[in-house]
C-alpha positions in Angstrom: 55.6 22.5 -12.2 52.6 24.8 -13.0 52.3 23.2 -16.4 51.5 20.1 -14.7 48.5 21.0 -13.5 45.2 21.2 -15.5 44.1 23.7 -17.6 42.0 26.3 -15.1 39.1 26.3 -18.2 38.6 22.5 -17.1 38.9 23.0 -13.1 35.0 22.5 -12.7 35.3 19.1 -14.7 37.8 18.1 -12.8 36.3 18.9 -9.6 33.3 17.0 -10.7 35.1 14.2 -11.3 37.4 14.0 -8.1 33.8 14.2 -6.1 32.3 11.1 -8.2 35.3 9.0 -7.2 36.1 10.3 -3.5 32.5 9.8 -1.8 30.9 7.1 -2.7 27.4 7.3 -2.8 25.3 7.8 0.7 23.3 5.5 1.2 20.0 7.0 2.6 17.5 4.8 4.9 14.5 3.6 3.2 12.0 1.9 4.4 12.2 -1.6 3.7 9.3 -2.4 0.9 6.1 -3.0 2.2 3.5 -4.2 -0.8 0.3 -3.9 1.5 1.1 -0.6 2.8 2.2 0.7 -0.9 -0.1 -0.5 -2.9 -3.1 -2.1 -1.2 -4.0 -0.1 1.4 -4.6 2.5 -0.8 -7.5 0.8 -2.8 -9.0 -0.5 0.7 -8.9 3.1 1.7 -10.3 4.1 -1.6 -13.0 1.7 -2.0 -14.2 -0.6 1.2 -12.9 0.8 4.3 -16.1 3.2 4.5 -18.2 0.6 4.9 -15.8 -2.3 6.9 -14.4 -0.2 9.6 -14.2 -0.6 13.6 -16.9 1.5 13.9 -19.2 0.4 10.6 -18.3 -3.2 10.1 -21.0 -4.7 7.7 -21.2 -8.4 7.9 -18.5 -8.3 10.6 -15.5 -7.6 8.4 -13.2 -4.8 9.1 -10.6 -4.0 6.2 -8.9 -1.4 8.4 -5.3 -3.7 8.9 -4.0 -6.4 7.7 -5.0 -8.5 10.7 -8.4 -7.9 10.2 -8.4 -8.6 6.4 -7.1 -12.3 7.4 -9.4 -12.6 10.1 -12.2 -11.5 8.3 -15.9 -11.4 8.7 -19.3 -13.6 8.7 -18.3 -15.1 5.8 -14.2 -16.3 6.7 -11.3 -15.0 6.4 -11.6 -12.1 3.1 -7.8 -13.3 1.8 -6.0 -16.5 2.0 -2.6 -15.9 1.3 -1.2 -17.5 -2.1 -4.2 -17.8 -3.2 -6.2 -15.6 -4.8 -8.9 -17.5 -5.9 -10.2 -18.6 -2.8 -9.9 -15.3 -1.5 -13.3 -13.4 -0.7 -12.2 -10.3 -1.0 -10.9 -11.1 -4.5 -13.8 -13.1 -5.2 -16.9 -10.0 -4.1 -14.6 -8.0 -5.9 -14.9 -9.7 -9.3 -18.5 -10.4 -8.7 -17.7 -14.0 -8.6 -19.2 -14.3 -5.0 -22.6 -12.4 -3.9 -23.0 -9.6 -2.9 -20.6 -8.0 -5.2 -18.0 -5.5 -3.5 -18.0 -2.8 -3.8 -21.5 -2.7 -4.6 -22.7 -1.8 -8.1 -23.8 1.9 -7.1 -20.5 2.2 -5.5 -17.2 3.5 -7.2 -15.1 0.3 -8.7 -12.1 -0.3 -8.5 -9.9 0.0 -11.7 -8.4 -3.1 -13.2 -5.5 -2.3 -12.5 -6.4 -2.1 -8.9 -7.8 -5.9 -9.0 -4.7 -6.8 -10.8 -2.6 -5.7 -7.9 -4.9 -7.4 -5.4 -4.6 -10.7 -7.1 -0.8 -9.9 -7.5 -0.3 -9.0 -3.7 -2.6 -12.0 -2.5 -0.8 -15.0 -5.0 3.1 -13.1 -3.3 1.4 -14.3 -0.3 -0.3 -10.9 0.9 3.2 -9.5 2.2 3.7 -6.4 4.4 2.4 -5.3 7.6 0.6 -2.2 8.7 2.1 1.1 9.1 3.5 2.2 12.2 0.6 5.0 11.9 -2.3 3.0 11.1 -5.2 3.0 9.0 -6.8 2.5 11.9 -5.3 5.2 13.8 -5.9 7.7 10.7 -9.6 7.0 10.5 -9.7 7.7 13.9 -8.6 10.8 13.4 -10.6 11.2 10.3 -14.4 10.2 12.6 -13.0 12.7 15.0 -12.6 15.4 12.5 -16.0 14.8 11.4 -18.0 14.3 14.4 -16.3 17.3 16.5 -16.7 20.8 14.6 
């Protein structure tokens, strides 16, 4: 009966193998994928939201949320979903549309970066805003500065 068995040298193997085929694999919750929150927040954050914020909104426009990207400022709505070339913020960003966005003596964003904006915008701008907003963070981030 003994010689039945497996060789004890190949135990660990074995082992290995009995755990591959006896639990499949857990599945661990993810976050379902969110484009503006991955990817395009992060250039907002980066590059505009200094100057378009609730509390510094030039021309109007806030870029904090996605809500206020499609409401937009003096000039319209900054993004039309699906359509990328109609969309102000694309368009300041290129230089296309004056004034140019961020502005010349400003950091600009990489091409990579505008490549992802037009992506995001011709998918038809999906996602939502983070349960913890960027709104809610650059609270926190004006409170931090203005309190010592």
């Amino acid at each position: 009966m003994l010689d039945m068995l497996p060789n004890r040298s190949n135990w660990p193997m074995w082992g290995l193998i009995f755990l591959a085929f006896a639990n499949p694999p857990v599945a661990f919750s993810q976050e379902p994928e969110n484009p503006y929150a991955t990817s395009i927040e992060p250039i907002l954050v980066k590059y505009c939201v200094a100057c378009h914020n609730p509390s510094d909104h030039e021309s109007n426009l806030q870029l904090h949320s996605l809500q206020s990207i499609l409401t937009g400022g003096d000039a319209g709505p900054a993004l039309i979903p699906g359509k990328p070339d109609d969309s102000l913020i694309l368009r300041r960003t290129l230089g296309i549309d004056s004034p140019k966005m961020p502005p010349e003596d400003s950091p600009q964003p990489s091409p990579q970066d505008i490549d992802k904006l037009k992506q995001w915008i011709l998918a038809g701008a999906p996602g939502t805003d983070r349960p913890n907003s960027l709104l809610d963070r650059w609270k926190q981030i004006t409170k931090s500065t203005t309190h010592p």
